[in-house]
C-alpha positions as CSV (number, residue, x, y, z in Angstrom):
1,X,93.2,102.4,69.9
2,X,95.4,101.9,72.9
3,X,97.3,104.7,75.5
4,X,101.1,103.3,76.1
5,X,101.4,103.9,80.0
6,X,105.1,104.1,81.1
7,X,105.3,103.3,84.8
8,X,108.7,103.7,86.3
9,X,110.1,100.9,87.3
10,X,112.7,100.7,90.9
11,X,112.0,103.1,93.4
12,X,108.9,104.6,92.4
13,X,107.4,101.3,91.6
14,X,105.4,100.9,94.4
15,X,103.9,103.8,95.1
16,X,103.0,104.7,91.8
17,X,101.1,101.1,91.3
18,X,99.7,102.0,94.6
19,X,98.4,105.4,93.7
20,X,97.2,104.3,90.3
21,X,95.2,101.4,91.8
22,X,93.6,104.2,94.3
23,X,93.0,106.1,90.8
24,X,90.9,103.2,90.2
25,X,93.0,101.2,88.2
26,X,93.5,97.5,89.1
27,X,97.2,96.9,88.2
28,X,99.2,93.0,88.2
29,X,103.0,93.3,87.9
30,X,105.0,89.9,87.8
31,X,107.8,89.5,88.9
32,X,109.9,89.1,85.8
33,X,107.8,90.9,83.5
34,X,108.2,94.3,81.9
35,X,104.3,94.7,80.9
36,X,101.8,94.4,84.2
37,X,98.2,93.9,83.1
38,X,95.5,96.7,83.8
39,X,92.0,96.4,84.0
40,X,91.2,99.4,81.5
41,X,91.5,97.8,78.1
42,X,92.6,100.9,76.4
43,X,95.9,101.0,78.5
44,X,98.9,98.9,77.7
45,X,101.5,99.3,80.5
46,X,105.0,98.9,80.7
47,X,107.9,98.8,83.2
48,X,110.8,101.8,82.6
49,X,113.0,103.0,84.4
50,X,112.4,106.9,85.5
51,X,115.7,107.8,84.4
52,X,114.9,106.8,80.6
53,X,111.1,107.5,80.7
54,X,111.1,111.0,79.4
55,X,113.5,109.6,76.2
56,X,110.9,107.2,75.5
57,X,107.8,109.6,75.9
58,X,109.5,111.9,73.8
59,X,110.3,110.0,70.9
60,X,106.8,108.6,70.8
61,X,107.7,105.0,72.3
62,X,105.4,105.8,74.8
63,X,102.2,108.1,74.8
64,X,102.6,108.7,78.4
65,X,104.6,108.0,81.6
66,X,105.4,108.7,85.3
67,X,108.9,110.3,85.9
68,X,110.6,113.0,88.1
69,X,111.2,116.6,86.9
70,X,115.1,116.2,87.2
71,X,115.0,113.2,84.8
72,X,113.2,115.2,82.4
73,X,116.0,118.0,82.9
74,X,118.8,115.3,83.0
75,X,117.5,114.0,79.8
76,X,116.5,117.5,78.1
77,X,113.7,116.2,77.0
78,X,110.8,118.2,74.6
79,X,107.5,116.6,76.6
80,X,104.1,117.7,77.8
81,X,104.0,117.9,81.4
82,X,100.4,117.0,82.3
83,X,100.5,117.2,85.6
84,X,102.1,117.2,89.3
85,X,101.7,114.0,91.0
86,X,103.6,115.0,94.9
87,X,104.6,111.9,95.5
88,X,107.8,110.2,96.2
89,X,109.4,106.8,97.5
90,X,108.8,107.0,101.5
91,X,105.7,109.0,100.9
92,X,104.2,112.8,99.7
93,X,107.0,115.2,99.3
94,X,109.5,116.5,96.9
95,X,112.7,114.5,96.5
96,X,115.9,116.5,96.5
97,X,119.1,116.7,94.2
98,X,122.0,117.7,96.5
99,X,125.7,118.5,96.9
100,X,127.3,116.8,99.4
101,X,131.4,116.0,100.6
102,X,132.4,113.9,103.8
103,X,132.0,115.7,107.1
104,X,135.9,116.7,107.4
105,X,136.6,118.1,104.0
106,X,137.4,121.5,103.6
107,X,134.6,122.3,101.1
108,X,132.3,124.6,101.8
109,X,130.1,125.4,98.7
110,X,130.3,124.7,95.3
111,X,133.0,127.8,94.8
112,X,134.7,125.4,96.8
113,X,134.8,122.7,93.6
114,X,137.4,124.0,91.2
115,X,139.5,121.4,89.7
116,X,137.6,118.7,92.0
117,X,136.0,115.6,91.2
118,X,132.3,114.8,91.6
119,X,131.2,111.4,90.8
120,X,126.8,111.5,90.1
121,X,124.2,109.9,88.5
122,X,122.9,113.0,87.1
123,X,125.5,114.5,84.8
124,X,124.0,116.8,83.1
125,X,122.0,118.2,86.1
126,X,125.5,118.8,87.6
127,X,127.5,120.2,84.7
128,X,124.9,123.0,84.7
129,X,125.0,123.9,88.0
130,X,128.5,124.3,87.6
131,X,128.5,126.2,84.6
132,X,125.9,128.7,86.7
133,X,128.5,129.3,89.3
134,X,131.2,129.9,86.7
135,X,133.2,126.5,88.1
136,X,135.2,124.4,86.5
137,X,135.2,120.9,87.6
138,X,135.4,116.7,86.5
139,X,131.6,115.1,86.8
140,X,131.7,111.4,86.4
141,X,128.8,109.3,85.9
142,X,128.4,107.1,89.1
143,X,126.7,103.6,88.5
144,X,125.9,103.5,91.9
145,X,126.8,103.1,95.5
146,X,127.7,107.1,94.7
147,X,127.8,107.6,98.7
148,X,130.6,105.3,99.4
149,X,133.4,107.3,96.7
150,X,133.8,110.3,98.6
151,X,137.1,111.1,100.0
152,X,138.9,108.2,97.9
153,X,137.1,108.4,94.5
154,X,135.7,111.7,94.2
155,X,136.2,114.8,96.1
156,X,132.6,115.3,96.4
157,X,128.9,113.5,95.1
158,X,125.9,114.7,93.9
159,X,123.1,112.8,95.1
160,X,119.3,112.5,95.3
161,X,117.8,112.6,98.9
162,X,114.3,112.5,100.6
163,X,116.0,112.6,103.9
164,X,119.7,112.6,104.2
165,X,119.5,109.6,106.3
166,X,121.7,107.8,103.5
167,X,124.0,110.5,103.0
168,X,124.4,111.3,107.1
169,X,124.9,107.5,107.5
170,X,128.2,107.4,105.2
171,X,130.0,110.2,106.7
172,X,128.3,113.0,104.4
173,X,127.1,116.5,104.7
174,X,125.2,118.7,102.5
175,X,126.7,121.7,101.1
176,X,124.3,123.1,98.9
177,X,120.6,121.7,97.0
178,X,120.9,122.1,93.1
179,X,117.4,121.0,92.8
180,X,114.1,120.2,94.4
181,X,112.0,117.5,91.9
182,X,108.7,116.5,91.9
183,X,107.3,113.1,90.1
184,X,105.9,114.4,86.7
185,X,102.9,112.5,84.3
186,X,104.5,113.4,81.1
187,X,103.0,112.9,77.7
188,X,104.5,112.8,74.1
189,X,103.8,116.3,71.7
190,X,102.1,114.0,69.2
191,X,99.6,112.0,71.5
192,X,98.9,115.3,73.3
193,X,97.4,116.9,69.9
194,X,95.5,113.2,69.4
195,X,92.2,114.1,70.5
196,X,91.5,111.0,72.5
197,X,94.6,110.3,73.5
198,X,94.3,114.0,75.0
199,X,91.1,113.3,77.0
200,X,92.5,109.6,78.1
201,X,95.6,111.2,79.5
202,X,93.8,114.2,81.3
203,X,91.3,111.6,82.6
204,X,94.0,109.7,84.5
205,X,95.8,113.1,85.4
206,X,92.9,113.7,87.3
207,X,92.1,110.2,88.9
208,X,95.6,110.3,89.9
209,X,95.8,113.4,91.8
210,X,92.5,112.8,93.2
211,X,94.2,110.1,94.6
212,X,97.1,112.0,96.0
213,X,94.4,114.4,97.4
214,X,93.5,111.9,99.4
215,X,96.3,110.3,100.9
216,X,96.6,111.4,104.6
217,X,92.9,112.5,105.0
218,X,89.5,110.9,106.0
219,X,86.3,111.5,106.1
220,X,84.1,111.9,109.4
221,X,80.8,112.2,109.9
222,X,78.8,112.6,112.7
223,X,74.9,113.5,114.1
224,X,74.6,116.3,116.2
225,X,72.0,118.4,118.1
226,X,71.3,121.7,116.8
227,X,71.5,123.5,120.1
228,X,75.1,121.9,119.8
229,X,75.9,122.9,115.9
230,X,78.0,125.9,116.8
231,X,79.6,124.4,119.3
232,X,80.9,121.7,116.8
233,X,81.8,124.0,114.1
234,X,84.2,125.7,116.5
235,X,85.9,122.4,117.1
236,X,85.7,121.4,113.4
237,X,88.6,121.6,110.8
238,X,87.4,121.5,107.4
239,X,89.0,121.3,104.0
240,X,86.2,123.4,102.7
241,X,83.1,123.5,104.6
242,X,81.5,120.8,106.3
243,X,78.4,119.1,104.5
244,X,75.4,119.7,107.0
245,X,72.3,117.8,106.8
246,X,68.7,117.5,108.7
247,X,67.5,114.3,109.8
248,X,63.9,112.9,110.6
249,X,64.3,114.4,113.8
250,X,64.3,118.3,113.1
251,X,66.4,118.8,116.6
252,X,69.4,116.6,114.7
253,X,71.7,117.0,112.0
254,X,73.8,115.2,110.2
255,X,77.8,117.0,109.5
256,X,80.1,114.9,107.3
257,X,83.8,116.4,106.7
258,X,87.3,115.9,105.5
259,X,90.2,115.9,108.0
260,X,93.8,115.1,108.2
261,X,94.1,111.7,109.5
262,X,96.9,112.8,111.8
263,X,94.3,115.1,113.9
264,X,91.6,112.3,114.2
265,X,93.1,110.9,117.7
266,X,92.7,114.5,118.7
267,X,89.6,115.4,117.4
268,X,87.0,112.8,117.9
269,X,87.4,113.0,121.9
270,X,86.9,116.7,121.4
271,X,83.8,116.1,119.0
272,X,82.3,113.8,121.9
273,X,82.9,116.0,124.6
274,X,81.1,119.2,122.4
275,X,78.1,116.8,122.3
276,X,78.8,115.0,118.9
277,X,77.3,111.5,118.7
278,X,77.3,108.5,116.1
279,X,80.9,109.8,115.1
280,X,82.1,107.3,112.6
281,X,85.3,107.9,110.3
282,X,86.0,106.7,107.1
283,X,88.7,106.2,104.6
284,X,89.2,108.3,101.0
285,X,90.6,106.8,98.2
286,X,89.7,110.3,95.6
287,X,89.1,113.9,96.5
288,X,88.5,115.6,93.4
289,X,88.5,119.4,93.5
């Protein structure tokens, strides 16, 4: 028996090979294949595009994939959602769906929208919205290049954003956020009640956001003179509590701990100066909790 692994192909690509690979899967995707090869021989992987993946996983195509929350909505699709995987394409984070006209028009929110055109990828995501405000308005599916149709071709876009850099860059400003999305592992109703498709799935789940766990953190340990322990502790952040443990020498111990890697510059001088010595730091690929 095999587990069929959607991973979405374009934007999440990369970042989802790379956090499946920290998972502790060893993934090969050529260049002009659709199906990369995976070291577990009970997955079969294959290349879809987020936008589809929840159409796929729902009619049964596919036991499981990796797709955003707002695709799922887009599509209306009846899934399993397995899990939150905070991850996006520049990095950890939410992704956002927004509203957004060039900088001189005259709207102001989407009250503001009556009669208008708004050209957007996610049609049905937008329609809604509308019909929650009570406005009546044209939504046209956008193939692409949605920033650039605003004043000419649409009166106003709806767009996905992690930063705004795109939109700011072609003369746009937001009006209003319709949705914040998250990337979703997803699976189909009928693999979900398969008992060992089940177990597979929440296996990965779990590998996967170990992985996540671990992006932006690393592990530092460090011997240190009992006299001096306090001391330490004080300067110590800790995602729980440090580990602490006696050496040979009963005057020593040893403290390992997990830190943001953003404080380490900061931190290890600190560590020295409070009497810390042997400080090494290390890198995480899975924190399980």
């Amino acid at each position: 028996m095999k587990l069929k692994l959607g991973i979405p192909k374009g934007s999440l690509q990369e970042s989802t090979i790379k956090m499946l690979e920290k998972a502790g899967f060893k993934i090969k995707a050529e260049e002009r294949s659709y199906f990369p090869s995976i070291d577990d021989p009970e997955i079969e992987c294959m290349l879809i595009r987020a936008q589809e993946m929840s159409r796929y996983v729902e009619d049964g195509a596919l036991d499981v994939g990796i797709t955003g929350k707002d695709w799922i909505m887009e599509n209306k699709s009846e899934i399993v959602e397995v899990a939150d995987l905070i991850y996006a394409k520049r990095g950890l984070g939410k992704v956002k769906w927004v509203l957004a006209v060039p900088n001189e028009s005259k709207i102001k929110s989407v009250k503001d929208l009556e009669g208008k055109r708004i050209a957007t990828e996610a049609v049905n995501l937008t329609k809604d919205y509308l019909k929650m405000n009570d406005v009546n308005a044209i939504v046209e599916f956008s193939w692409g290049a949605t920033e650039v149709k605003p004043p000419r071709l649409a009166d106003a876009i709806v767009e996905i954003t992690e930063t705004g850099s795109s939109l700011r860059a072609n003369n746009l400003r937001i009006v209003e956020t319709i949705i914040e999305s998250t990337t979703k592992l997803i699976a189909n109703k009928s693999s979900w009640a398969d008992k060992w498709k089940k177990e597979k799935i929440k296996q990965i789940a779990m590998l996967l956001q170990g992985a996540i766990n671990a992006e932006e953190k690393v592990g530092i340990m460090m011997n240190v003179r009992k006299n001096k322990l306090q001391e330490i502790l004080k300067v110590l952040p800790a995602l729980q509590k440090p580990t602490i443990a006696e050496l040979s020498d009963k005057n020593w111990v040893d403290i390992t701990t997990i830190i943001d890697e953003r404080l380490v510059r900061e931190l290890i001088p600190k560590l020295k100066e409070a009497g810390a010595q042997g400080i090494v730091e290390f890198p995480l690929n899975k924190i399980i909790v």
